[in-house]
C-alpha positions in Angstrom: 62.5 70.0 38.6 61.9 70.7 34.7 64.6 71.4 32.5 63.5 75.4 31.6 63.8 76.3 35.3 67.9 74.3 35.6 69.4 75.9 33.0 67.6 79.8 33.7 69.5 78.8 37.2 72.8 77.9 35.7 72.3 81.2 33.9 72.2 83.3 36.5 74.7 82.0 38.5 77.4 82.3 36.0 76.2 86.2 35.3 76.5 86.8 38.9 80.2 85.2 38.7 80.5 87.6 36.1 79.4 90.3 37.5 81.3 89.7 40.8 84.5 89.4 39.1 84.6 92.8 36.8 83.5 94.5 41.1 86.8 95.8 43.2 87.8 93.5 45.8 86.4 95.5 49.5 89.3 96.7 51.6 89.5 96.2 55.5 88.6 99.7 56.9 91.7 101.6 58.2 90.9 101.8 61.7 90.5 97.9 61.8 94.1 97.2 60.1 95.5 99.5 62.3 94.0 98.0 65.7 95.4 94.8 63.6 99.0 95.9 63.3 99.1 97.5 66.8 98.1 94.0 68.3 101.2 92.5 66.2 103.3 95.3 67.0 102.6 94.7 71.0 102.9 90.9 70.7 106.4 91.1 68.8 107.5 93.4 71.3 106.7 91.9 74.8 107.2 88.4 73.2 111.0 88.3 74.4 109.7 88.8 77.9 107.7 85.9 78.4 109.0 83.0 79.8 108.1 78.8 79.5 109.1 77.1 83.0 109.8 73.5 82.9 110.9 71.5 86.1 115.1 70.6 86.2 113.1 66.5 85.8 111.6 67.5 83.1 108.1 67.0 85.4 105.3 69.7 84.7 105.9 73.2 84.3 104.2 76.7 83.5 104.8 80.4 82.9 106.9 83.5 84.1 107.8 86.9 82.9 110.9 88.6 83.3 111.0 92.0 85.1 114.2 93.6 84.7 117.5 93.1 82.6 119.4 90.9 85.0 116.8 88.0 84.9 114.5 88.7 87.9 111.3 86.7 86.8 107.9 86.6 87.9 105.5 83.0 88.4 103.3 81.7 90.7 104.0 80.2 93.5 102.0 77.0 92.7 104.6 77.2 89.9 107.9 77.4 91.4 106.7 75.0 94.2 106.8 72.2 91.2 109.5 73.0 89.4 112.0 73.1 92.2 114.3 75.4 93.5 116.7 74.8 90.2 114.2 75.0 87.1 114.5 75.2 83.4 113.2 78.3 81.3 112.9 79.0 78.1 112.6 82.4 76.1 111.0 82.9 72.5 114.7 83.1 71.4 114.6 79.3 71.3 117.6 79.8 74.1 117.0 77.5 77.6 118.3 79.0 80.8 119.0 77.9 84.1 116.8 79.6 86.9 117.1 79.1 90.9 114.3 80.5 93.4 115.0 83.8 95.0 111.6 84.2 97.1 108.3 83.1 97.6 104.8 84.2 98.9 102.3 80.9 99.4 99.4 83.2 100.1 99.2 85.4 97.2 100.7 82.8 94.7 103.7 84.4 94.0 107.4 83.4 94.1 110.4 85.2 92.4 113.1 83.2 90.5 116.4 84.8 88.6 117.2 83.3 85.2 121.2 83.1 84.9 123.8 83.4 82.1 123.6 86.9 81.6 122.9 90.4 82.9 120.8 92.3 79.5 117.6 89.9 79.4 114.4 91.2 77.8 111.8 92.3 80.0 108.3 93.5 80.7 107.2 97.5 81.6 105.1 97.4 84.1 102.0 99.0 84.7 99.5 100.2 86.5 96.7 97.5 87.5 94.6 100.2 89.3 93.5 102.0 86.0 92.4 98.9 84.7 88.7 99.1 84.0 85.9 97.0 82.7 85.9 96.3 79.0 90.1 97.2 78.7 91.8 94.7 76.2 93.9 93.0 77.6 96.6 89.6 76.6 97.2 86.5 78.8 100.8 84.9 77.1 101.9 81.8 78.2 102.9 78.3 77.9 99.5 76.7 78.1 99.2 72.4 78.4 102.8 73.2 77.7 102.8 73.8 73.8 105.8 76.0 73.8 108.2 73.6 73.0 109.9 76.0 70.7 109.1 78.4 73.9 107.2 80.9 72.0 104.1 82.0 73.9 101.2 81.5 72.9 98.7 84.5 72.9 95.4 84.7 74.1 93.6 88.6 73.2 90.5 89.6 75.5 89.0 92.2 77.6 89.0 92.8 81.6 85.7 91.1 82.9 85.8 93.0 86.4 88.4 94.7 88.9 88.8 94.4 92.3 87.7 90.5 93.0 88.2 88.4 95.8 88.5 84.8 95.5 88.7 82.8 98.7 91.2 80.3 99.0 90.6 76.9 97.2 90.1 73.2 99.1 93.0 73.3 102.0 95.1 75.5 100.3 95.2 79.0 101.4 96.2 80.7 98.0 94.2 83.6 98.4 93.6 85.9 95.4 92.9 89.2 96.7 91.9 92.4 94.8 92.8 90.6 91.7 92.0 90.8 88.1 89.0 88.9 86.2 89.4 88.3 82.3 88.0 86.1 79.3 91.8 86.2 78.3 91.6 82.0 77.8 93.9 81.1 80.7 94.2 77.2 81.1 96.8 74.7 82.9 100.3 76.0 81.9 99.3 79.3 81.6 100.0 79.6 85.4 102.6 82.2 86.3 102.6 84.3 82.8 102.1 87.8 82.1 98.9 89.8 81.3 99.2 92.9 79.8 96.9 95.6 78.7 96.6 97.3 75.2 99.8 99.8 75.2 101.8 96.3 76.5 102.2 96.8 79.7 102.2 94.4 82.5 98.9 94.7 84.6 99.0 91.2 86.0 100.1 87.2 86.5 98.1 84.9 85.7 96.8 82.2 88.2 93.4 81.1 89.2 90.4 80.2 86.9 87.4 78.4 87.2 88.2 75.1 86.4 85.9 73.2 88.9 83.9 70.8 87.0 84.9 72.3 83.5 87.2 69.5 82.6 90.5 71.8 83.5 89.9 73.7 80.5 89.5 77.7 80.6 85.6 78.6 80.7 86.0 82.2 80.3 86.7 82.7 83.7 90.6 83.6 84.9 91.9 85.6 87.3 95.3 87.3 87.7 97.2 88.9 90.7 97.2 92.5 90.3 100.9 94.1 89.4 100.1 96.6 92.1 100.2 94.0 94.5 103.0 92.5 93.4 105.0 95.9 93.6 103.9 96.4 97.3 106.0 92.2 98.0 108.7 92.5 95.5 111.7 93.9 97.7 109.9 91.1 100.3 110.3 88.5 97.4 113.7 89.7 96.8 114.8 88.8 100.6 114.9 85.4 100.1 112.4 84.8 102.7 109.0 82.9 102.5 106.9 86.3 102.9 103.5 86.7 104.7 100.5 89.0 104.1 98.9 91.0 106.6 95.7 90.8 108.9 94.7 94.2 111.1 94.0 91.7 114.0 90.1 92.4 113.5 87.5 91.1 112.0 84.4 93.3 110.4 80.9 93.2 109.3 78.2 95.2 107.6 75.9 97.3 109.7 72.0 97.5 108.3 72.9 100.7 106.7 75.8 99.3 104.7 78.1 100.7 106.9 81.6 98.5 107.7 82.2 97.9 111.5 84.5 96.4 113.9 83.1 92.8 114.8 86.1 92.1 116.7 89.6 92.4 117.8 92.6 91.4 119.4 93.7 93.6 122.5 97.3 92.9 122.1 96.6 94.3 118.2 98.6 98.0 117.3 94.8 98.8 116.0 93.5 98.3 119.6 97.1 99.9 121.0 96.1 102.9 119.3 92.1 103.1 120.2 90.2 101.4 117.7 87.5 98.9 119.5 84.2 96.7 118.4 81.6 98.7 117.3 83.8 101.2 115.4 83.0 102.2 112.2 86.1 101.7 109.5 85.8 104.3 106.8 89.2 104.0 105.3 92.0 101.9 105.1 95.5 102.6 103.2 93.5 105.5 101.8 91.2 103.6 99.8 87.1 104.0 101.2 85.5 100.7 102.6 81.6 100.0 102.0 81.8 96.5 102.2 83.6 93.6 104.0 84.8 91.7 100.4 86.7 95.6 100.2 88.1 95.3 103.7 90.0 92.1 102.7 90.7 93.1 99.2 92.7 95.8 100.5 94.2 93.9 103.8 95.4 91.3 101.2 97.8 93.1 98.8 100.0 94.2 101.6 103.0 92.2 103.5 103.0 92.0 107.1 105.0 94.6 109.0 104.1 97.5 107.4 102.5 100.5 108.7 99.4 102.3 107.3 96.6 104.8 107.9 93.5 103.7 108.8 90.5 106.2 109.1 87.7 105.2 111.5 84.3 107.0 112.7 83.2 106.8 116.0 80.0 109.3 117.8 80.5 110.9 114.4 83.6 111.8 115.1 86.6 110.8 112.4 90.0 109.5 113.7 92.6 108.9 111.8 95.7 106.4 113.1 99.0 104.9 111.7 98.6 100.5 112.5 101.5 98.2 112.0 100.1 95.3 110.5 100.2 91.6 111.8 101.2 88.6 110.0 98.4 86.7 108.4 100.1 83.0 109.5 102.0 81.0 111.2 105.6 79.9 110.3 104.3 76.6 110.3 101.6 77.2 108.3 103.2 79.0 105.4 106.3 76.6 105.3 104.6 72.8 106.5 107.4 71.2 104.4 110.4 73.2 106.8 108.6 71.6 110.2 112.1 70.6 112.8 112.2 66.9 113.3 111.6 65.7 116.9 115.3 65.2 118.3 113.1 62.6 120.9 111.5 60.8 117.7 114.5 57.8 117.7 112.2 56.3 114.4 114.1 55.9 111.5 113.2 58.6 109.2 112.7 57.8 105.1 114.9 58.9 103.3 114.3 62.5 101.4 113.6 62.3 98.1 116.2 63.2 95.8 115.7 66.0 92.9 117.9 66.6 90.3 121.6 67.8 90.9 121.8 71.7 90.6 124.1 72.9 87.8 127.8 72.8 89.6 128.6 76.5 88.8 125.3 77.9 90.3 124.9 75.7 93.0 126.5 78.3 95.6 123.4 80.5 94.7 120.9 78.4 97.1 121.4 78.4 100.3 118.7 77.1 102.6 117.3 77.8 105.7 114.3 77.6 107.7 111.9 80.8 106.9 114.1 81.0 104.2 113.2 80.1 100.2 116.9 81.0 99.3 119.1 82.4 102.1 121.5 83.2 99.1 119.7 86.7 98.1 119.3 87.8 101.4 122.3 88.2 102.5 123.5 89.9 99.0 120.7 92.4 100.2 122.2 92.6 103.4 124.9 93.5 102.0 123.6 96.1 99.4 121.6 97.9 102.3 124.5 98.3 104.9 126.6 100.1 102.0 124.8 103.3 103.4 126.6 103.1 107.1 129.9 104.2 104.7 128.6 108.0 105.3 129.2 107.6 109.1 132.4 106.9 109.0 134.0 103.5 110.5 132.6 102.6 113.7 134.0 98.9 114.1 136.7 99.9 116.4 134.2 102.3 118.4 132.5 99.7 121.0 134.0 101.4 124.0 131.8 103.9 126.1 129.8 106.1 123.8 128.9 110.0 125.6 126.6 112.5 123.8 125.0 114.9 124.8 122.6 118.5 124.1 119.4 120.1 124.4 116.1 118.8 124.1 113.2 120.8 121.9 112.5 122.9 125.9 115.9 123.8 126.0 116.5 121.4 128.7 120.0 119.6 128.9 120.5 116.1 128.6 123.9 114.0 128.5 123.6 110.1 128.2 126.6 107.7 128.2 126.2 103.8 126.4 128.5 101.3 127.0 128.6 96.9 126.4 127.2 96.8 129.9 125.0 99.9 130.4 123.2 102.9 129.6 122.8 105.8 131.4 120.6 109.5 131.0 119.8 112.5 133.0 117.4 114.0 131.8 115.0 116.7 132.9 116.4 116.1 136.4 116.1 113.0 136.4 119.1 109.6 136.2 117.8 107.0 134.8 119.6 103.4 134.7 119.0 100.2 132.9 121.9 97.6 133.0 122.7 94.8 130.5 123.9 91.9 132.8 120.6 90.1 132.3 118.3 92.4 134.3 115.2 92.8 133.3 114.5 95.6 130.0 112.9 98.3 131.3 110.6 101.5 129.3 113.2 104.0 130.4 112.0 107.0 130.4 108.8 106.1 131.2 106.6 106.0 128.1 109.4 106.2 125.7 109.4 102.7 124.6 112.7 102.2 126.3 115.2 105.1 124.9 118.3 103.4 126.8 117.9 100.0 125.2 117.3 101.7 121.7 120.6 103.7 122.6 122.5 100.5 123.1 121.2 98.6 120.1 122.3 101.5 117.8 125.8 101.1 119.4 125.5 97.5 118.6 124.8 97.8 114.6 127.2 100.8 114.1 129.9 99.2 115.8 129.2 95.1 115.0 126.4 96.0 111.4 124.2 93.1 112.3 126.4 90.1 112.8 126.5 89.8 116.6 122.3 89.9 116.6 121.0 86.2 117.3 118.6 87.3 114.1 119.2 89.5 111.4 117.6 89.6 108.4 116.8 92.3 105.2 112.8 92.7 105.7 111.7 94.4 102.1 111.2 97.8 101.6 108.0 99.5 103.0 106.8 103.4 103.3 108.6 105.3 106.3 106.3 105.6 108.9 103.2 104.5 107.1 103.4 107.9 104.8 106.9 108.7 103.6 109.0 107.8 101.1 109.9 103.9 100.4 113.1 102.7 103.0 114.6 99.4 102.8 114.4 98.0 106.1 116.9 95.3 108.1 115.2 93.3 111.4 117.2 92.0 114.1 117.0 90.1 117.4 118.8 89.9 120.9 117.9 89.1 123.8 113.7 89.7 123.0 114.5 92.7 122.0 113.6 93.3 118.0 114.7 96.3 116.0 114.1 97.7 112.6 116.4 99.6 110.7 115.6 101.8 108.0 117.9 103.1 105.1 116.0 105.1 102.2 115.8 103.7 99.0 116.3 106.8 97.4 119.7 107.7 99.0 120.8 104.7 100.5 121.7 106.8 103.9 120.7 105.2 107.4 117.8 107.4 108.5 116.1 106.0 111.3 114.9 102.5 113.8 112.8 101.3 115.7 113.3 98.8 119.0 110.5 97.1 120.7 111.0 95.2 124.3 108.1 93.0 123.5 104.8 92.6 121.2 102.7 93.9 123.3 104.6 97.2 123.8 104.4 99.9 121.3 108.2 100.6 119.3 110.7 103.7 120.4 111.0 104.8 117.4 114.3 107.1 116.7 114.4 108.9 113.4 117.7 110.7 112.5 118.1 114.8 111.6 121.1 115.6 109.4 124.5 114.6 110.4 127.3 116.2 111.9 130.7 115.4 112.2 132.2 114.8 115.5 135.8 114.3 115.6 136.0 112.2 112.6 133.0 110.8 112.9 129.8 111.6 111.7 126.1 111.2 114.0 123.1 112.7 113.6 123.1 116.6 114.7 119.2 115.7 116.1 117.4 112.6 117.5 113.8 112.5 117.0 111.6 109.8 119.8 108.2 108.4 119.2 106.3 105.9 121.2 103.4 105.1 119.5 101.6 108.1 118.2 103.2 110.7 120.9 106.5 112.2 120.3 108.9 111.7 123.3 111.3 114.4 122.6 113.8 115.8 119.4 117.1 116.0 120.7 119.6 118.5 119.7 123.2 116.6 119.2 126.0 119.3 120.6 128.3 116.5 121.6 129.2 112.9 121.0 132.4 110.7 122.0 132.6 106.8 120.9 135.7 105.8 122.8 138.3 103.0 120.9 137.4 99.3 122.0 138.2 95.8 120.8 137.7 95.4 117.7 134.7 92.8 116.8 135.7 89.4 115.9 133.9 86.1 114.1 132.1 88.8 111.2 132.2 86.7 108.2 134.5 88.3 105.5 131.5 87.8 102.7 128.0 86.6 102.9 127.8 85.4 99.9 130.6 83.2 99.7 
């Protein structure tokens, strides 16, 4: 290069440094600060929510998010399951907290813990995860490869890469991520169990799954999240204390040639076979969402809990039938809790010894309380309790286990009088005396096709007078819609004698409003449902008595008297459940 050419360069440069510095310095364009400071706004204020999960050991760890003031929390379930049942978790406060395990649900990777020390914690709005949409921004906050030491999340900014996925459970495990969330949000190890929320801040998900396989455990753009919709649907569940299950219909589909969804198969003791659905049918709705394909049929089976009842719409000779299906548990006991399996009592073998986790703290220990079917044994009964708060309305019935008489008109006009007692319950009934005894005789489905009215009649005199304690099983359920289409109702289950009931007490007004009892699982429920009350000599009843069995209504029963005669008064209730 010649000397002439080196310095003419030289020259130039320095006038365009010259130049540049006498120009304005370019400003961002509004719209792009603002997006900016909106992201920082939403980040400062969900921050506080987000919580870093550490083991009691000080083994392992992961994410949560805490969903209401009194330190109900949010993880997965592969999470909680290796932390412990006592865990450590830390908020962006810098502050650690104890936490213990309220409930847990293996399937959908989800378990529910309570962080303790105080009743006003921070905590996430949720959302709604079914107006998500392709292309929505969304953030996935977490403790990832566990860098929160400080536990400040660390924030991850992308958009929703599809809706409505379905990711088939992994290896031997059957985690099963149904009608979940896809995002390029980086998810990695440690990120398990943490919130996503969308643009406005709102929690839309919880971070689980992504697609690690043969990507060196580091996230590859591929993460998936359990809907918040879901979640909702299991939360009262998770709050029982119990190791929850997800539903099956007790069918299996497949796609006809012309895309159409049909039944394959099904079981004939099924409710979906009880009430006339069969092979061949075409399913057109389920839950009220349309199905075209068979990934959509389990995507929507998978985000409800077992037990609950829904419409489902079929087509059959072109003809659309619409019926109301209680739905089946997905697994067994076994399966959903292996490590809760009874030791043989003929197995003489000395057993190893268990191993040994870290002490709980001494002032929270009382708050686990273990039992099979049971991730904390503690919280159910506290919602026990809670729930049977709405029998005060009736008035006190613990003293009223003598012979119960009522009597009235049915919907015809036609009289009626029935009389329950410890031993036996009678009716007359459209001239007709019907019997059934309770000295171990067989349960009978008296009146014919009512699902057996006499023995519902005697279990409600058993919970009013006894609330629960004299079942062999009783248990709060979760909360579910009424009837498959009204309004939310807690519900409590019991057992005695093969017999199993479910009680229902709204959620909106706390008042006992209706049960079901069912003589076996292959019989459909008599289902009693409760008109206003009345008060009857210092005691209040319902003024009416509605009956279903099955999708046929057995009669509504006008109330115009009712007696509960003085008996002993029930002994062995524990003063407090909770104790």
């Amino acid at each position: 290069m010649t000397e002439a050419p080196l310095k003419s360069g030289l020259l130039s440069v320095a006038l365009w440094a010259i130049f540049a510095l006498d120009r304005p310095v370019l400003s961002a364009e509004p719209s792009v600060l603002e997006a900016q400071q909106k992201r920082i706004e939403v980040v400062e204020t969900v921050s506080p929510s987000v919580v870093a999960i550490f083991s009691s050991n000080g083994q392992g760890g992961g994410s949560g998010v805490l969903i209401s003031p009194d330190g109900y929390a949010l993880t997965n379930f592969h999470v909680s399951s290796g932390a412990g049942d006592f865990m450590k978790c830390g908020l962006n406060d810098g502050k650690l907290y104890d936490g213990v395990i309220v409930g847990i649900d293996p399937t959908g990777d989800v378990a529910l813990v309570k962080l303790l020390g105080r009743d006003d914690f921070p905590y996430a709005k949720i959302g709604d995860s079914d107006r998500l949409k392709a292309g929505d921004w969304v953030y996935a906050m977490g403790n990832p490869f566990l860098l929160a030491t400080d536990f400040k999340p660390t924030v991850t900014y992308g958009i929703v890469s599809g809706v409505h996925r379905y990711q088939y459970p992994a290896g031997s495990s059957f985690l099963e991520y149904s009608d979940c969330i896809q995002t390029d949000s980086s998810i990695n190890p440690g990120n398990s169990g943490g919130p996503l929320f969308n643009d406005d801040g709102e929690l839309v998900g919880i971070n689980g799954r992504g697609s690690f396989e043969k990507r060196g455990r580091v996230n590859s753009g591929a993460g998936y999240a359990i809907s918040i919709n879901q979640i909702m649907n299991f939360l009262d569940h998770l709050k029982s204390g119990r190791v929850v299950d997800h539903a099956t219909l007790g069918a299996t589909v497949r796609s006809r040639d012309d895309g159409a969804v049909e039944v394959e198969t099904i079981l004939e003791e099924s409710e979906a076979y009880r009430r006339g659905l069969r092979e061949g049918d075409e399913v057109v709705s389920f839950a009220g969402r349309p199905i075209r394909s068979v990934n959509q049929y389990k995507n929507i089976l998978g985000i409800y809990p077992k037990g609950w009842k829904l419409p489902l719409e079929y087509r059959r000779n072109q003809e659309k039938v619409t019926i109301f299906v209680r739905l089946r548990g997905l697994h067994s006991r076994a399966e959903l809790v292996p490590g809760q399996k009874k030791p043989d009592p003929n197995d003489k073998r000395p057993q190893p010894p268990k191993p040994k986790g870290p002490e709980p703290p001494a002032e929270y220990a009382h708050m686990l309380v273990k039992k099979d079917g049971y991730a904390n044994l503690y919280f159910n009964n506290l919602q026990q309790e809670r729930v049977l708060n709405g029998l005060a309305s009736w008035g006190d019935y613990s003293g009223k286990n003598g012979v119960w008489q009522l009597g009235g008109k049915d919907a015809n006009g036609l009289p009626f009088t029935a009389t329950v007692s410890a031993d036996k319950a009678e009716l007359t009934w459209q001239g007709k005396a019907f019997t059934q005894a309770f000295d171990g005789s067989p349960l009978q489905n008296l009146p014919d096709g009512s699902g057996g009215l006499l023995v519902a009649l005697h279990q409600l005199r058993l919970f009013l007078t006894q609330h629960g304690f004299l079942f062999s099983e009783f248990a709060y359920l979760g909360s579910e819609p009424l009837d498959g289409r009204g309004s939310p109702a807690d519900v409590l289950t019991s057992e005695l004698t093969g017999v199993h009931g479910r009680w229902y007490f709204s959620r909106a007004s706390g008042e006992f409003v209706g049960f079901d009892t069912q003589l076996s699982d292959d019989l459909d429920e008599c289902e009693v449902r409760f008109g206003p009350q009345s008060d009857f000599q210092g005691l209040n009843f319902p003024a009416q008595l509605i009956v279903h069995n099955g999708s046929r209504e057995v009669a509504a029963f006008t109330i115009e008297t009712f007696k509960a005669e003085e008996g002993s008064k029930p002994t062995g209730a524990p003063e407090s459940k909770t104790e």
